[in-house]
N, C-alpha and C positions, 0 to 999 in steps of 0.2 A: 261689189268691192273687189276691185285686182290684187290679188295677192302678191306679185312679183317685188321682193325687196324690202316688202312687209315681215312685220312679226305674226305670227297666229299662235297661238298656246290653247295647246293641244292635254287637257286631263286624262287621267287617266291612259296615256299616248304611250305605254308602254305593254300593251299586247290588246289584242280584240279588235273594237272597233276605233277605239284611240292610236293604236298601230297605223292600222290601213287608215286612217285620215293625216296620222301626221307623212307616212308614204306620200299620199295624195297630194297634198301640198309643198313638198318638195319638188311633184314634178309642177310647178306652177312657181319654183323659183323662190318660195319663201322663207322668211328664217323660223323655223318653227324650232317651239319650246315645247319641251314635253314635261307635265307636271305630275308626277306619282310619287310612288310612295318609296321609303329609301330601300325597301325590301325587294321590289321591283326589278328588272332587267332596264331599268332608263337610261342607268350608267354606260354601261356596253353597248345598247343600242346606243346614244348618243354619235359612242367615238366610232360604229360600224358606219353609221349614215352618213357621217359627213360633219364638218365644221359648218353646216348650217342648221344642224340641230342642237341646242343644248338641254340639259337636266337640268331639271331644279326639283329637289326631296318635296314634297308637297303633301298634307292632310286636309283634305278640303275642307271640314270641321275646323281649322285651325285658321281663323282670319291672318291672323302676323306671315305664317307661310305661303297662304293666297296671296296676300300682297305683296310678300317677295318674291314670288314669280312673276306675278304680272309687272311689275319693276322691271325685275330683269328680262325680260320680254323687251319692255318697252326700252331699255337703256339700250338694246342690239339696233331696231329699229321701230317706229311707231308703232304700236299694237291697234291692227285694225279687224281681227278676228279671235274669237273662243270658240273652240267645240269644246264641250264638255261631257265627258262621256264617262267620268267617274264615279262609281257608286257600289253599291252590296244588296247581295239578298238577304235573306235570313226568314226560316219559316215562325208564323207567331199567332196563332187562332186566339179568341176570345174566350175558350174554356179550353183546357190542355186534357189529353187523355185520359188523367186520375181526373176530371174532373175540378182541377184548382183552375184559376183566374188566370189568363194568359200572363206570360212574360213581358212586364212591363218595359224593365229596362233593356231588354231586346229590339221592341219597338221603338222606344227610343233613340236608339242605336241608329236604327235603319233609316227612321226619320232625317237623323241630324246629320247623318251622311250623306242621303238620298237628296232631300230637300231644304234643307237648311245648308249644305255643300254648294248647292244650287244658286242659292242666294248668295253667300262668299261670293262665289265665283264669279256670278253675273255684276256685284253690286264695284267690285274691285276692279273689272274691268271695266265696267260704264266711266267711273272715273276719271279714268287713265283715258276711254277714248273721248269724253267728253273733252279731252284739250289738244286732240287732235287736228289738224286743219282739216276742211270737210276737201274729198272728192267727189264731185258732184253730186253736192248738196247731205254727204253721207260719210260720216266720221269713222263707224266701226263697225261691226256684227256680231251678234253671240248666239250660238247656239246650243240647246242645252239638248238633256236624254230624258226621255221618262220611256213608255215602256207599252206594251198593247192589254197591261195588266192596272193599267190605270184604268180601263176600260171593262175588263172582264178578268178583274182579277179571280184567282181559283181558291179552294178551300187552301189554307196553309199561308195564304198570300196576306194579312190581314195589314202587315207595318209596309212591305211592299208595295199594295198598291196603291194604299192613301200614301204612301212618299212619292210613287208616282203620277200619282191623281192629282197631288198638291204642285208639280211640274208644269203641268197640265193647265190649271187656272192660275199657278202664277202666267204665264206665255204671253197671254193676252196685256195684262194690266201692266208687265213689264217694259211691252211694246208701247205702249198710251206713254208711260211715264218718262221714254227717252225718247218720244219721238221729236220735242223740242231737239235736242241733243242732237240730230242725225243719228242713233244708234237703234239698228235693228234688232229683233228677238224673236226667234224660233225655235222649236222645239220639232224632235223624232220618236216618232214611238215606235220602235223594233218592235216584232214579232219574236219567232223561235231562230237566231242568226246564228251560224258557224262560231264559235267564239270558244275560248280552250273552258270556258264552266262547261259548254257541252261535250267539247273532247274527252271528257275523264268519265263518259256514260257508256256506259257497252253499245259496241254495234247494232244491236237490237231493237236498244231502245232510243237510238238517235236513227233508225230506218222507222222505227214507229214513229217519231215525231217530226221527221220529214213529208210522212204518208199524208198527216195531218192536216198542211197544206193544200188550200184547194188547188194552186196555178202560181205559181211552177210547183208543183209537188217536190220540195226540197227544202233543206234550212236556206237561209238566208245567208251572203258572205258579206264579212265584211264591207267590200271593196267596193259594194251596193249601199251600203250604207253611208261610208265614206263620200261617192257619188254624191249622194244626197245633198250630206253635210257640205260640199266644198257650193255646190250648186246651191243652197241658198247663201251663203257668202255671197255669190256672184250676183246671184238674181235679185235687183233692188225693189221687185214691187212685191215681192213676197215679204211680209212682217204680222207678227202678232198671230202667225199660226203654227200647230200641230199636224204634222205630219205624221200620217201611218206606212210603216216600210215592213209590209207584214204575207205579201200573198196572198189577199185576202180570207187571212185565219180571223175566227172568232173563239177566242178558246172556252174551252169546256168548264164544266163547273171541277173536274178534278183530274 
């Protein structure tokens, strides 16, 4: 799917890996929406970029807001792509240090942002590009985030990586269910990536979790990540999978 003159709405598009993708797709000419939260830098970034990017306030949790982004996506120019790369951590084990029951409605939190945001996201723009006219045989793209802690998630991890676990097995069934539609469905699972949640760690200990990585011993930048996400946009035979953008890390138990 060519982006040029197109919409893409870009979550979370206001610092990280949402930044360097809605970047990325301006150099490919398109009109990108960037959907966060009103607390965010969207606004400024917005008017820094250019008049081809607009803000729209957005709570992924919040269907009525998701769909007014994807709206106003679409009312610019057809909306033929999503990254979605909005979501939260939050630590939440199954017995907490005194001993009590984990944090329920912690986990719940991270859930309904994590993966249930997921759903919003993807279900609001299926919609929208299911009445798209197809280019070559292919109406839209969405790409969503989960995480390489779907996989191996660590102690502390327990709402995090069943949120992004649940990313994960939705990707596939997503794929099946629009592919009448022309509408593709991929997922990225980041590794340890440059992003400002790790800028605020001492030097130290983001040289230690650089080390970590087998090849290229480094975090991960954005701009790689980005790569990614623009590149399955493009690429029409890739659907219905997860991708690992990780330096072949397996992470540790903690």
């Amino acid at each position: 799917m060519k982006l040029q003159d197109q919409s893409i709405l870009v979550t979370g598009g206001a610092s990280g890996l949402g930044l360097a993708t809605v970047k990325g797709a301006l150099e490919q000419n398109a009109h990108v929406i960037i959907a966060d939260l009103a607390q965010s830098p969207g606004s400024s970034l917005a008017d820094e970029l250019g008049d081809r990017v607009t803000f729209v306030e957005t709570d992924v949790t919040e269907p009525e807001q998701v769909n007014a982004a994807v709206q106003k996506a679409n009312s610019i120019a057809p909306l033929r792509a999503v990254v979605h790369t909005a979501g939260r951590g939050g630590a939440v084990r199954l017995v907490d240090k005194e001993g009590r029951p984990g944090d329920s409605a912690l986990f719940e939190a991270v859930v309904k942002t994590n993966l249930v945001g997921s759903f919003n996201v993807s279900a609001a723009a299926a919609a929208v590009m299911a009445e798209n006219e197809p280019v070559e045989s292919e109406r839209g793209v969405i790409v969503l985030t989960a995480s390489v802690a779907a996989f191996e998630g660590q102690i502390g991890q327990t709402a995090y990586a069943a949120s992004k676990a649940g990313i994960v097995g939705m990707t596939l069934v997503a794929a099946r269910d629009l592919a009448r539609k022309g509408i593709r469905v991929n997922t990225i699972a980041p590794g340890l990536m440059d992003t400002p949640l790790l800028g605020r760690l001492r030097d130290d200990i983001r040289a230690s979790l650089a080390a970590s990585v087998p090849n290229p011993a480094r975090l991960g930048d954005p701009q790689e990540f980005a790569d990614l996400a623009l590149h399955l946009v493009d690429n029409r035979y890739i659907n219905g999978e997860t991708i690992r953008i990780d330096g072949a890390i397996r992470m540790a138990v903690r």
